[in-house]
N, C-alpha and C positions, 0 to 999 in steps of 0.2 A: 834763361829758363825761369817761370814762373811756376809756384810750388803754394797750394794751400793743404793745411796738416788741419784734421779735424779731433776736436778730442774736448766733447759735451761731458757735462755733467763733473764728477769728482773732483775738488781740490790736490789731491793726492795723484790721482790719473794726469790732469793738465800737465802739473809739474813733474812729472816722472816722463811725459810725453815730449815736453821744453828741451829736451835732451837731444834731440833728434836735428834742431837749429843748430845748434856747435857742428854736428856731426856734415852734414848737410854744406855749412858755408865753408869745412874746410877743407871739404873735395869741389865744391864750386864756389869761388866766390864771389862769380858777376851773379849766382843763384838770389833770384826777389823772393823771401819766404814771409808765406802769411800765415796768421794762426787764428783759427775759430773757435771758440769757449765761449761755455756760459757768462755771462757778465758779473756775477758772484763771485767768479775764481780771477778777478785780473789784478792782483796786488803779488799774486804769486808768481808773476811774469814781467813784472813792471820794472824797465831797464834795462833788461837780456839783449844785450849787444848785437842779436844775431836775428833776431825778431825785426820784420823790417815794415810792418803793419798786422793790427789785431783786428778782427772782425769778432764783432760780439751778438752771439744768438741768445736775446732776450726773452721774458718773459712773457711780453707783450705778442712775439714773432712766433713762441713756443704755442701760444693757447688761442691764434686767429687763424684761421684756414687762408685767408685774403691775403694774411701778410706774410705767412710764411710762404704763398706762393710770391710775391713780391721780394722775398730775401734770397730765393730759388733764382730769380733773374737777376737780381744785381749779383747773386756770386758768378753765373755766366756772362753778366758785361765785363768780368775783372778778364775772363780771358786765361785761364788756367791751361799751363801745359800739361801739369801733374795733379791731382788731386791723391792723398796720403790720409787715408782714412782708419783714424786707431780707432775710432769709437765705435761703428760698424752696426748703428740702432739704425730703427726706421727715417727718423727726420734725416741722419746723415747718409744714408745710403739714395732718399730720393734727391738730397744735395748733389749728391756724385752722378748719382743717373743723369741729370739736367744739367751737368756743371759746364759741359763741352769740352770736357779735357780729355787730350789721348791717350792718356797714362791714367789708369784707375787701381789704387794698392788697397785693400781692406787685407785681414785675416778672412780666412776662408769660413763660409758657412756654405750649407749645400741650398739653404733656400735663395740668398741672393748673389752668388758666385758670378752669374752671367752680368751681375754692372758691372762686374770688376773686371780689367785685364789681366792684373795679375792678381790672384786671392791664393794670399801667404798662407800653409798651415803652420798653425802654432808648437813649437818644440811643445814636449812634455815633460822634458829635463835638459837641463844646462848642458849646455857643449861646449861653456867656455869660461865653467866658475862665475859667472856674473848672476846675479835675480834671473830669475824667468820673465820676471815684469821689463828687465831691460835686455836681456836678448831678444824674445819677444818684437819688443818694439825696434831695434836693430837689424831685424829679418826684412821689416817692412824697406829698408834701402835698398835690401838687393839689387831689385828690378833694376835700380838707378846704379846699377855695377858698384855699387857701397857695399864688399865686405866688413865683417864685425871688427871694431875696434873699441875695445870694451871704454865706456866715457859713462858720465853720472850727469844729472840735471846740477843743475847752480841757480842760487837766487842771488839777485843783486841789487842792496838796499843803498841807498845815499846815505850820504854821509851824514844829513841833517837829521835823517831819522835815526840814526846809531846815537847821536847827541843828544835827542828826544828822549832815548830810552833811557843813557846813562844819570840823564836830569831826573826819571822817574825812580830809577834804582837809590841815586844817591839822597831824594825826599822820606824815602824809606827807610837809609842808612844804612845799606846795601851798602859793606866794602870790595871795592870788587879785587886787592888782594889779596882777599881770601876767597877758598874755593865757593862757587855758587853752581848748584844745579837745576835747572827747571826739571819737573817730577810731571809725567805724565800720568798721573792717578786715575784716569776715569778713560774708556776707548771710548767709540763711536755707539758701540751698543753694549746693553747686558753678554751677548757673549764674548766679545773682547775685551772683557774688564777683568783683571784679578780682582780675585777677592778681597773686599777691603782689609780686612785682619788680617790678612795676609801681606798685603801692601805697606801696612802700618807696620809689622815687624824685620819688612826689608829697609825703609825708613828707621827705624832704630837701629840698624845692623852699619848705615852709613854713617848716622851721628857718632856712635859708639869707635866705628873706622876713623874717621876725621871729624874732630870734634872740636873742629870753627868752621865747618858746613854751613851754608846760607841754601836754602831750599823752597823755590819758587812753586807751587802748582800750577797745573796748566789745566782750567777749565771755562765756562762762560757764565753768565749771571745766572741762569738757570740751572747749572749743575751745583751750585752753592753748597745745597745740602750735602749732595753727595760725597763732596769735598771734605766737608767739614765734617764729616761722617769719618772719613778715612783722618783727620786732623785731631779729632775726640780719640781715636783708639791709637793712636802714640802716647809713649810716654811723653810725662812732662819735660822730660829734659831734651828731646825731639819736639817737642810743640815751642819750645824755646828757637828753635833753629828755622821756623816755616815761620813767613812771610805771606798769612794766606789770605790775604786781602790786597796784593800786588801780585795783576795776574792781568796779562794780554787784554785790552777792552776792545779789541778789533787785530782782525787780523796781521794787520801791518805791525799793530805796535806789541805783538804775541813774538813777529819775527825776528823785530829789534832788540828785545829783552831776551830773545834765546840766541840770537849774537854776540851776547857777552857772557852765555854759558860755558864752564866747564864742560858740560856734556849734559847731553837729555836722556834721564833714565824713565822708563816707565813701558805702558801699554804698549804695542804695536800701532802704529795707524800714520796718519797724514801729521801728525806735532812728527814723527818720526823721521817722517822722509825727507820734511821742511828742514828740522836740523843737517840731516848728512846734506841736502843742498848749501847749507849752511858752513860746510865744515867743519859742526861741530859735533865733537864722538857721543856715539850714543849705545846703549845698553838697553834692551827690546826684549819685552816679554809676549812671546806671539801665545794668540790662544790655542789651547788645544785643538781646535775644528780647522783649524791652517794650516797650508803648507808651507813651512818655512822657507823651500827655494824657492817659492812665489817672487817675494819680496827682500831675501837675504841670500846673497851669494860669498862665496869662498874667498873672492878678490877683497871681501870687506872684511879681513879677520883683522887688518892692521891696527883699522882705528874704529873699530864699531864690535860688538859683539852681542849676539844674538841668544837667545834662550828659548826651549821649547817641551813640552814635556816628555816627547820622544828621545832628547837627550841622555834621561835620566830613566825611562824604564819603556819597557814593550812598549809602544803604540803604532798601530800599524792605520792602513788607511779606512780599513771597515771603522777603526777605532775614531777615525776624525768624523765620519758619517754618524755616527752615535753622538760625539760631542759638543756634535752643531744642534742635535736634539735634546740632551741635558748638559747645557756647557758647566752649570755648578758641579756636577759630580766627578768632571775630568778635572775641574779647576781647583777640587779641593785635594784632589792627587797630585796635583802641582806644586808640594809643598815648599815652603820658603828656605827652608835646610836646603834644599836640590840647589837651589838659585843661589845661595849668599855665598858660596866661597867664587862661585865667579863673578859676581856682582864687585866683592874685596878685591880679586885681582883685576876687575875692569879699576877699580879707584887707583888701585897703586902703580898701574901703568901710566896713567893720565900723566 
C-alpha cells in the first residue's frame, strides 16, 4: 500500500501530523508512506524512521499556475493507493481530486466533501484524554481500520548536531550540571504573548526557586527588542542568570540547544510542541482566546503542564470570542500569582 499525508503550511501542524507515520508503519509495515510540506518545515522531520520519502510543495509550485499544474501530475505518476489529507485548503484538495487514488481521507467540510471518500468530521471534545489536535488527526486512520492508540509526534536529531549545540552552550559556559531552561518569552503573535512584566516576574519567581538556573530565550534576530524588553524588566539578579544573546540562529540549531533543556517554560506555540517531540517537559502558558484541549490533553499531566486562565477564574467561551478581540485585557487578568505556585511545582518535580 502506498500512502501520501498532506499537511502545507505550519511548522507546528507538519510536526504534530509526523505522528501519523509511527502510527501507520505499525499496523502496516510493508506500507510506503510519503509526506508533502512546505519546504520551509523539513528540519522538523529530518530522520523520522518512518518517512520513507518527502515531497516538497515550494514556493516556486505555490505562486505558477503551469507548475503547480505540473506537481498535480507528477503526484499522480507516484501512483497513490491512499491519499491522507490533514490540511484540507484549496491546493490540497485539487492534489486529491487529480491524485488517482481510491482512498480519499480529508476532515469533513460541506463544500468539498465529494473529493473525499471518506471526509472525517472533527471531535469537538476528547474521547480519549489526548489534544484534540491528536485525536483529530488519529480519526483520519479509521477508514484504514486504525483505531486510536493514543502516540505523540518525535523529532530525531543526530548525534552531530546534539554536539554542535553542546560546543555552542559550553563557548557560553553554559554548565549543563546545573539546571538550564530555554524560556519561550515571545508567541507567534501579540495575542499569544504574556505580557512582558508579567513574564519577567515569573522569571524571577524561577531564579529565586533555583538559584543556579541557566535560562536561555527563545526568539529570532528580529524579535531582539522584544526580548530584551522582557530581559530589562528582571531584576538584576535574574538578568544574571539569562544568556540572552545564545539563542537558536536556525531552526535546527533552536532544536539542539532545547535538547539539552531541563524543560521549556514559556508561550504556547510550535517552540512548545517541538520540545514534548523532544521529550522534553514543558510548562505552557496558553492564551486566553485558546482552547486548551486543542493542544493539551489529560494523558500529558505526567510530564508537561499546562496553564490557562480558565483555570483560575470564570471564563467561558463567549469569554475566549472577546479575548481574541482585546487579548491585553484578558492577559492582564492572567495574573502571575495564579501561575507561580504551579510553575514552583512544575520545578520541583522536574
Amino acid at each position: 500500500m502506498k500512502i501520501l499525508i498532506i499537511q502545507q503550511k505550519m511548522i507546528g501542524d507538519v510536526l504534530t501530523s509526523s505522528l501519523l507515520f509511527e502510527v501507520l508503519k505499525d499496523n502496516n509495515k510493508e506500507a510506503e508512506l510519503h509526506y508533502l510540506i512546505n519546504s520551509h518545515t523539513s528540519d522538523i522531520i529530518n530522520n523520522n524512521p518512518f518517512i520513507d520519502d518527502v515531497i516538497y510543495f515550494t514556493p516556486e509550485v505555490e505562486k505558477s499556475y503551469w507548475k503547480f499544474i505540473a506537481f498535480i501530475k507528477q503526484i499522480r505518476s507516484k501512483k497513490y493507493d491512499v491519499i491522507i489529507d490533514v490540511y484540507g485548503k484549496l491546493s490540497s484538495n485539487l492534489i486529491t481530486l487529480f491524485s488517482g487514488a481510491s482512498i480519499k481521507i480529508s476532515y469533513f467540510k460541506k463544500q468539498t466533501s465529494f473529493i473525499y471518500s471518506h471526509p472525517i468530521k472533527r471531535l469537538k471534545k476528547p474521547q480519549n484524554n489526548a489534544s484534540l489536535a491528536i485525536e483529530n488527526r488519529l480519526r483520519l486512520l479509521e477508514p484504514l481500520n486504525i483505531s486510536f492508540n493514543n502516540s505523540s509526534p518525535k523529532i530525531y536529531l543526530q548525534q552531530s548536531e546534539i554536539d554542535l549545540a553542546k560546543e555552542l552552550l559550553s563557548s557560553f559556559s553554559v554548565d549543563l550540571s546545573k539546571p538550564l531552561y530555554m524560556i519561550s518569552v515571545l508567541g507567534s503573535n501579540s495575542k499569544k504573548t504574556y505580557p512582558s512584566e508579567y513574564m519577567a516576574k515569573l522569571l524571577d519567581s524561577i531564579v529565586l526557586e533555583k538559584p543556579d538556573t541557566q535560562l536561555l530565550f527563545n526568539y529570532i534576530p528580529s524579535q531582539f527588542n522584544d526580548a530584551k524588553r522582557i530581559y530589562d524588566l528582571c531584576t538584576t539578579r535574574t538578568q544574571d542568570h539569562i544568556f540572552l544573546d545564545l539563542y537558536g540562529k536556525s531552526l535546527l540549531e533552536f532544536l539542539a540547544l532545547t535538547n539539552h533543556c531541563n524543560a521549556l517554560i514559556g508561550n504556547e506555540g510550535g517552540a512548545i510542541n517541538m520540545a514534548k517531540a523532544l521529550q522534553v517537559p514543558t510548562f505552557i502558558i496558553f492564551s486566553p482566546h485558546l482552547n486548551k484541549s486543542n493542544w493539551f490533553g489529560k494523558l500529558e499531566n505526567e510530564k508537561h503542564v499546562a496553564v490557562h486562565l480558565s483555570d483560575f477564574i470564570d471564563h467561558q467561551e463567549k469569554d475566549r470570542d472577546k479575548a481574541k478581540e482585546k487579548p491585553i485585557e484578558y492577559y492582564l487578568k492572567f495574573k502571575p500569582t495564579f501561575i507561580e505556585p504551579k510553575l514552583i511545582g512544575f520545578l520541583r518535580n522536574l
